[in-house]
N, C-alpha and C positions, 0 to 999 in steps of 0.2 A: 696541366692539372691532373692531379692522378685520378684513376677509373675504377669506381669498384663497380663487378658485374655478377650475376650466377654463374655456377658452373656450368660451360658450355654455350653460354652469349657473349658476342661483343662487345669491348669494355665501353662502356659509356660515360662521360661526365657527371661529377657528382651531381654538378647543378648547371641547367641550363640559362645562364643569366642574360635577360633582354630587358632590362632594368633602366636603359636608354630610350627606348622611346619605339615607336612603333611601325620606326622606317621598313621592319623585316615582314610586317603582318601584309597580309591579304588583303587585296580590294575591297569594300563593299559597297553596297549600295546607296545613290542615294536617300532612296526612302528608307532602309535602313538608319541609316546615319542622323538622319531626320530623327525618326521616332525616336534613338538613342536618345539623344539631344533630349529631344521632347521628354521624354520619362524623369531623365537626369536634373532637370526646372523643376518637375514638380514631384518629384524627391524631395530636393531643395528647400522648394515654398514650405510645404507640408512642415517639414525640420523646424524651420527657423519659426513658424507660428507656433508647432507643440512645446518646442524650446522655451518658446518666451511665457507659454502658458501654464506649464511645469512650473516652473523658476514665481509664477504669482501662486501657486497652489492649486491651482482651476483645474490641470490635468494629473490623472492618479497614474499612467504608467508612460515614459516617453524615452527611449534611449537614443542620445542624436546619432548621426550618421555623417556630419557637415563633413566634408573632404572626400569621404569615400562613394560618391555617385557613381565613378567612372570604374570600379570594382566591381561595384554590386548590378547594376545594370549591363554591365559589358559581359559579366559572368552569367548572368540568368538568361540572355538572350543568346546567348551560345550553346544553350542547350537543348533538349528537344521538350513539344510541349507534353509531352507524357511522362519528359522524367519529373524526380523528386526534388525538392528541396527543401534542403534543411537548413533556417536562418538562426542569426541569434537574434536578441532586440533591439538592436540599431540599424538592421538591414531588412527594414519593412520596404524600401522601395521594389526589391524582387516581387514582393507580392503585388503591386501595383503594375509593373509590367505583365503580369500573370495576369492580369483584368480582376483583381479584388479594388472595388471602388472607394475612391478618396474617402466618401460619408463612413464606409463600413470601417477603416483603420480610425475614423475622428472615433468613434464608437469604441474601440477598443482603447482607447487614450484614453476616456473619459470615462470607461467600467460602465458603460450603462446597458440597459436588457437587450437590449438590438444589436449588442455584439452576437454573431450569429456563427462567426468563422469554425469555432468551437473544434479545432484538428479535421475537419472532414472534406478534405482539400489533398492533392498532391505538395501544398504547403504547410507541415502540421506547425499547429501555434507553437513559438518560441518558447522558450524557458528562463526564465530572470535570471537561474544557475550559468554561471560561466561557463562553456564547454560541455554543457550536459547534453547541445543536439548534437555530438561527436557520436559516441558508441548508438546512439538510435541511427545515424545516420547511416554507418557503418553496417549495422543487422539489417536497413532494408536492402542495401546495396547486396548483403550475401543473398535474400533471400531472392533477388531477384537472377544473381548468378547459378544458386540451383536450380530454378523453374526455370532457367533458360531464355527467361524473358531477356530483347532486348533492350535496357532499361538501366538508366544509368542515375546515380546520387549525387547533386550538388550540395556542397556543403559550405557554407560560410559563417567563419569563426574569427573572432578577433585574436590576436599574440597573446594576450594574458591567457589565454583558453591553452596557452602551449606547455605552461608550468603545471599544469593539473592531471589528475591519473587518468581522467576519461580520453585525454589527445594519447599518451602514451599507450592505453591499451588500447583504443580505438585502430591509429595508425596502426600499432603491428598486428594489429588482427588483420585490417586491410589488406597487410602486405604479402602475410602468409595464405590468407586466403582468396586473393588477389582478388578483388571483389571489384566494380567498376562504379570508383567512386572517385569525385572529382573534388579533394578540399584545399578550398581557396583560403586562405588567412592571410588577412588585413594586417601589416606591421607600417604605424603609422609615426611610429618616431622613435626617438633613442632608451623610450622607457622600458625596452625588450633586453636592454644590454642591463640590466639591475637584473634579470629572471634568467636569463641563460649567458654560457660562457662562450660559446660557438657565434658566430660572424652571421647572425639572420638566423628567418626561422625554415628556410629552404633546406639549408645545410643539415636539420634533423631527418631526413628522407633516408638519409646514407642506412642510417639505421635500422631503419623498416624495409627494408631492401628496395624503396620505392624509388624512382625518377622525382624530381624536382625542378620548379623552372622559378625564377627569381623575373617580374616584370613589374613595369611603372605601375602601380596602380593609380594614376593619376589621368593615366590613359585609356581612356574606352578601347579602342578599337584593340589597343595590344593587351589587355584582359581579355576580349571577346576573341581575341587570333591563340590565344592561350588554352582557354578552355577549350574552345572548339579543337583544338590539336589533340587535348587529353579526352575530350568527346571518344574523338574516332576512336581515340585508342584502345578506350572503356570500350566501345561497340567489337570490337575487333579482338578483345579476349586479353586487353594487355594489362588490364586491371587497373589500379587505384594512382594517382598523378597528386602530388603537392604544390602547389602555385602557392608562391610568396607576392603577394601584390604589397610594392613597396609605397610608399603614403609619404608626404612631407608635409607637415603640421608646422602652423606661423611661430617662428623666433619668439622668442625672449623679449619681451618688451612689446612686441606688435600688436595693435590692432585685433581684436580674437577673429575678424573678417580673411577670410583667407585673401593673400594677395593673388594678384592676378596674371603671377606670369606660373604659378602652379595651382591654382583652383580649376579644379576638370572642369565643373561646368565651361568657365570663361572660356580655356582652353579649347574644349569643345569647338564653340561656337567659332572662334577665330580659323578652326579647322576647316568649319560649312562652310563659312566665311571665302574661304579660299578657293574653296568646291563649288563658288558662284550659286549655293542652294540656297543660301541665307541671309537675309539682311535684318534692316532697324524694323522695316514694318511685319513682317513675321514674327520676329522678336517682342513687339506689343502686343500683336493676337496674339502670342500663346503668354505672354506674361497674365494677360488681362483676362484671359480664361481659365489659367490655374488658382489666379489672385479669387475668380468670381465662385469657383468650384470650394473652394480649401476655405472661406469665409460660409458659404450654405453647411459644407458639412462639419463646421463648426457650429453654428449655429443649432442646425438641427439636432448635433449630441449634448450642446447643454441646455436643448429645451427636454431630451428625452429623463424618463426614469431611469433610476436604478435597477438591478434584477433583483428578484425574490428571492427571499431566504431560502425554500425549498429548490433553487438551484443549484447552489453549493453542495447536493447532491447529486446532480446529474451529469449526463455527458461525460462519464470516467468509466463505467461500465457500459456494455451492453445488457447486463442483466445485475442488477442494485445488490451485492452479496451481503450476506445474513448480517455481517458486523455494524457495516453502511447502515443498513435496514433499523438494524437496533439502536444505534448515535441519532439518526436522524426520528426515530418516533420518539426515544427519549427528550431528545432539545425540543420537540414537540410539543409534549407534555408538559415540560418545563415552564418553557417560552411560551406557550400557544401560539408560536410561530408562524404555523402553518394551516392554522383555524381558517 
């Protein structure tokens, strides 16, 4: 395969592809491997109840995630707990590994005033916009390159997010200014080949003068041996890494249940399985505690209110500027809104 490199390195691979499976990644642990597990269920549960609760009208924001557990949680635990990340809206279970609690995302589902997350976290709230935590993701990555901090940016973005200006200017600002950021894009089936002409969304790296690595995203542990490679790298001054985590979405005609010889979760567990960490009755403790968690913080967000009118002003400043000021005393008036 041919090698483009800078002037004066190594020629290197355009793309590093482990797209096979995770025979190459690193040991871990089993209480690791456990918690992975454990997260990746109740990702899962959480999904398929906001899914089904979406689809009757009950819930006002829910983007699923079903298939990409073993991305999003292999990626976020690969990283350290003081870096950033940057999700889109179908990759809330990173937040959930980060200790944001099942009740507080049912809240955010369901728009009511106890959503509290409000950006003030190392995870700022998503954006409905495609690809728009790209270039944020990007600027905090620089600024943490100029203060010197060691501090690195996860970034997780779906393939559609790849055809729009913010991935193109994002990536090459990256690359030029070699910032230590880590963006993983989720390509989950053949609908990437209608939006680019190039063979994957790995092969766009060549361009931003960045390295790329092409791996299963189906595979926890070879997502988590992934990042954590481009980790060090970020620590080490080598800047910005593209991971293509590749996805395989049910055939034509199937079942919309993922099958079971490429669903992570399942996959997963046949892995513990093997690891002699895991069986049936573990397997029902933690079903019957994500089952008993994800039905309270249901419960409790559609017994809560809604937030007050005079919020839709808040939480975007730190200090309310004169424009804000004058929309919000007008609708005021108007409304009596805020009497």
């Amino acid at each position: 395969m041919q090698s483009v490199s800078p002037p004066g390195t190594a020629p290197r691979p355009l793309v590093d592809d482990r797209a096979r499976s995770h025979n190459g990644a690193p040991p871990i642990s089993d209480d690791l491997a456990m918690a992975l597990y454990e997260h990746m269920v109740a990702a899962r549960v959480i999904d398929e109840r906001l899914a089904a609760l979406q689809l009757s009208g009950r819930v006002l924001q829910h983007a699923s995630a079903l298939g990409q557990e073993a991305a999003v949680i292999g990626a976020v635990a690969a990283v350290r707990d003081d870096d950033w990340v940057f999700l889109g809206s179908p990759e809330f279970g990173a937040a959930l590994w980060r200790g944001m609690p099942v009740a507080l995302y049912a809240h955010r589902a369901f728009g009511t005033a106890t959503d509290v997350v409000l950006g003030r976290s190392r995870i700022p709230s998503p954006s409905p916009r495609v690809g728009r935590n790209i270039t944020h993701a990007v600027g905090v990555a620089w600024a943490a390159r100029l203060r010197r901090h060691d501090l690195a940016v996860l970034l997780l973005f779906g393939e559609s997010a790849t055809s729009g200006h913010d991935f193109h200017a994002g990536l090459n600002f990256a690359g030029v200014a070699r910032v230590p950021l880590i963006a993983l894009c989720w390509n989950g089936g053949p609908a990437a080949s209608s939006r680019t002409a190039v063979a994957g969304v790995a092969a766009k790296a060549v361009a931003y003068g960045l390295p790329a690595v092409r791996v299963d995203g189906c595979d926890v542990i070879a997502v988590w041996s992934a990042v954590r490679e481009a980790r060090a790298r970020a620590s080490a001054g080598g800047g910005a890494t593209l991971i293509e985590a590749v996805g395989a979405p049910p055939g034509d005609g199937e079942n919309p249940e993922l099958g079971a010889a490429r669903d992570p979760v399942a996959r997963f567990r046949r892995t513990l399985e093997e690891r002699g960490c895991w069986g049936e009755d573990r397997e029902r403790q933690l079903r019957e505690g994500v089952n008993a968690d994800v039905q309270r913080a249901i419960a409790e967000a559609e017994m809560s209110p809604v937030p007050a009118p005079d919020t839709l002003f808040d939480n975007v400043y730190a200090d309310v500027p004169r424009h804000l000021r004058e929309q919000r005393d007008e609708w005021a008036r108007v409304t009596g809104a805020f009497a």
